[in-house]
N, C-alpha and C positions, 0 to 999 in steps of 0.2 A: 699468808701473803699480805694482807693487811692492807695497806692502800696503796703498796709499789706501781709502777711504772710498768709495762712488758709490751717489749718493742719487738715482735716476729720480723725477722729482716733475713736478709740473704745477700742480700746486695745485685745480684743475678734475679731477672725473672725466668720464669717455669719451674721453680724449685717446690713449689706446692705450699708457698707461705699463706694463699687464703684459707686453705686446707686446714691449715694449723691453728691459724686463726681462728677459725670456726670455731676446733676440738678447744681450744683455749676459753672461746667465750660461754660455748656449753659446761665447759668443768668448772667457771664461776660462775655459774648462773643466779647462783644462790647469794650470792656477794653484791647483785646488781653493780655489775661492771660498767665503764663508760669506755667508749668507743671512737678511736679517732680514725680515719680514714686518710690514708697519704695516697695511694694509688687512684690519680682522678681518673686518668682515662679507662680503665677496668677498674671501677669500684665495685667488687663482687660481692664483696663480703658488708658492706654498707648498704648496696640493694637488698642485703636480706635482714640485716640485724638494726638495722637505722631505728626501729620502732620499738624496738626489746630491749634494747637497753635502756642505763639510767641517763647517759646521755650521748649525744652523737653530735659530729664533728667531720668536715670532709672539707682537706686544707692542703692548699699547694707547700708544699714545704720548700721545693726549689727555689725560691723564692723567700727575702728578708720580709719583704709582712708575711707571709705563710710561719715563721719561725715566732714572731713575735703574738700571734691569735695561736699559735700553739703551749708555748709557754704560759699565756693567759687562760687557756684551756685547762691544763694543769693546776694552776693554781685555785680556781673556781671551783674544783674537781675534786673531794674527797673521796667517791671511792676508788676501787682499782681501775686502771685503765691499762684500756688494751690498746696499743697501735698497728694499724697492719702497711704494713710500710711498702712503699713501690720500690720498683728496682733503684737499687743507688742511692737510699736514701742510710742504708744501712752503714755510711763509708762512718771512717774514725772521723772524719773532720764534723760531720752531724751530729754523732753521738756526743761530740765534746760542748758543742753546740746545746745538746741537750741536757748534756751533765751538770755543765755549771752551777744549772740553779738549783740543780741536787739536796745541796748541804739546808740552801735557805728556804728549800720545801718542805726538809727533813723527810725525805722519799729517796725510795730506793728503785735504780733501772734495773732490769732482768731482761736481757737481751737473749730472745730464742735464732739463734741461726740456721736455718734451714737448709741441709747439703743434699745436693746428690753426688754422683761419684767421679766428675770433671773436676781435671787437674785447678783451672783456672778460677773456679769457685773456691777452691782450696788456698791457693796463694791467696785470692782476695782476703778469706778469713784470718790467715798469719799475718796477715801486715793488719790489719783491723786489732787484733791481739795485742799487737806489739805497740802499735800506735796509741792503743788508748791507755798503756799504761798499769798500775797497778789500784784502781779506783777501787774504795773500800765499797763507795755505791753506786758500782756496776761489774753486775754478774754477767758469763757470758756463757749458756748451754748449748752445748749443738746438737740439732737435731737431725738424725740419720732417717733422710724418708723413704719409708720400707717400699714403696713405689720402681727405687731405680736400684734395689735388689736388698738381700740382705745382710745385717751386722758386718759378715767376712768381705764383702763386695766394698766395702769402703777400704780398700787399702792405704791406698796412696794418707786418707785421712788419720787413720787407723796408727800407721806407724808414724806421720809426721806431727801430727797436730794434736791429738787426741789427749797426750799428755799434758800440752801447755792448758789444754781445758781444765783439764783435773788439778795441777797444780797450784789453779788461780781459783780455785773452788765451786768450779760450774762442775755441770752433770754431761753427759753423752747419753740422749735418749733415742728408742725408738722409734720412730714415728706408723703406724701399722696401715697397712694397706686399705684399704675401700673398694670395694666393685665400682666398675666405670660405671658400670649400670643403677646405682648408687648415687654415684659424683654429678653426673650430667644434669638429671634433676634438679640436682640443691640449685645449682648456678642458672639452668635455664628459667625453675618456675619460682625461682629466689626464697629459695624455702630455709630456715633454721634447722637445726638437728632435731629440736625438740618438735618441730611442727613436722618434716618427715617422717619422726618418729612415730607418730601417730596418722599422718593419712598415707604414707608407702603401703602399696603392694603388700600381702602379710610375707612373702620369702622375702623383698627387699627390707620389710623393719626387721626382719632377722638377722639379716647382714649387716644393716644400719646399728642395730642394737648390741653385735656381736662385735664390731669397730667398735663403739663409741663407748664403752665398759673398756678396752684395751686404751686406749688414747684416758681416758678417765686415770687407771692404773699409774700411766705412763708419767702423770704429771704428779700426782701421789708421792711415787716411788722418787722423784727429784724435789719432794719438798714446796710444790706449788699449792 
C-alpha cells in the first residue's frame, strides 16, 4: 500500500463506512497510518482512533477551507492515510477535488465504496464511476457489507455495476458480519479493535477475533 490515500465513502449514510474504517485501520496498524476524520457530526471512528494513530485530523470538508487544511494535511502526511468520510463527501465532484494533487503528491487514492443493496446507492456509485473518468491514480473497490445480506443478495449491483469495477481494475469485496453485541461496544465505550480485543468478554473477543482475521483476509486477498 505504501503511502496511498484510502478514502472509505459511500456517499449514503448507514452503509457501515465506520465499520470498515475501523477493519481498515486495524489491518494497517503496522504501517502507523494517519487519520482524517470528514464526518464532524458522528465522528465515531475519530473518538476511538484519535490517539492511535500517527496522526489525526477532524475537517469540515463541505466547505473551501476544510478542502484546503485537507490537502495540506496530505501533503505533511507521509504515511498511509485513511479517510473516513461523511455522507456525500464521496460525490465525483470531491474526489476530483481531491485527485488533482494526485500527480504532484506522487500518491495514489484507493476509494472503498461501501454498498448495501438499495437501488439508489447503486445509481449514485454508476455516475461517481462514470464521472471520474479513467484516473490511472484512482482505484475504486466496492465493498459488499455482509450486514444487508449476502454476495447473491446484491443483485441489482451484481449484474449492473460489478463489472465496470473489474474492468477499471478495482476488486468486489466482502465485507463480513460482526455481532451487534460486538458493534455497540466499540462505538458506545469508543474502544479500537485492538483494545476490544483484549478487554471483551472471553465469547465476545472470540467473535471479535473471528471478524477481525476475516476483514484482515479480505483486504489481503484485494492487494491492500
Amino acid at each position: 500500500m505504501g503511502n496511498s490515500i484510502n478514502l472509505v465513502s459511500g456517499a449514503k449514510g448507514g452503509v457501515g463506512k465506520s465499520l470498515v474504517t475501523m477493519g481498515l485501520l486495524d489491518y494497517l496498524n503496522g504501517q502507523n497510518p494517519a487519520l482524517l476524520e470528514t464526518d464532524i457530526t458522528n465522528p465515531d471512528v475519530g473518538k476511538s482512533y484519535r490517539k492511535e494513530v500517527s496522526k489525526f485530523a477532524a475537517l469540515d470538508i463541505a466547505h473551501e477551507e476544510g478542502w484546503i487544511d485537507l490537502a495540506n494535511f496530505l501533503a505533511e502526511t507521509e504515511n498511509p492515510v485513511i479517510i473516513n468520510a461523511a455522507a456525500g463527501l464521496g460525490s465525483s465532484e470531491s474526489v476530483k477535488n481531491l485527485g488533482d494533487g494526485l500527480v504532484e503528491l506522487g500518491r495514489d487514492l484507493r476509494v472503498f465504496w461501501v454498498l448495501n443493496t438499495q437501488r439508489d446507492g447503486l445509481a449514485l456509485l454508476k455516475s461517481f464511476l462514470e464521472e471520474i473518468g479513467e484516473s490511472t491514480r484512482i482505484r475504486v473497490d466496492a465493498v459488499r457489507n455482509g450486514f444487508f445480506g449476502g454476495p447473491e443478495d446484491f443483485k441489482l449491483f451484481n449484474e449492473k455495476i460489478k463489472d465496470m469495477i473489474v474492468e477499471r481494475g478495482g476488486s468486489v469485496l466482502d465485507f463480513p458480519v460482526l455481532a451487534k453485541r460486538c458493534v455497540d461496544p466499540l462505538y458506545i465505550e469508543r474502544l479500537t479493535i485492538a483494545r476490544a480485543a483484549e478487554e471483551f468478554p472471553f465469547g465476545n473477543r472470540l467473535e471479535l477475533k473471528r471478524w477481525q482475521k476475516l476483514v484482515h483476509e479480505m483486504f489481503t486477498s484485494a492487494g491492500v
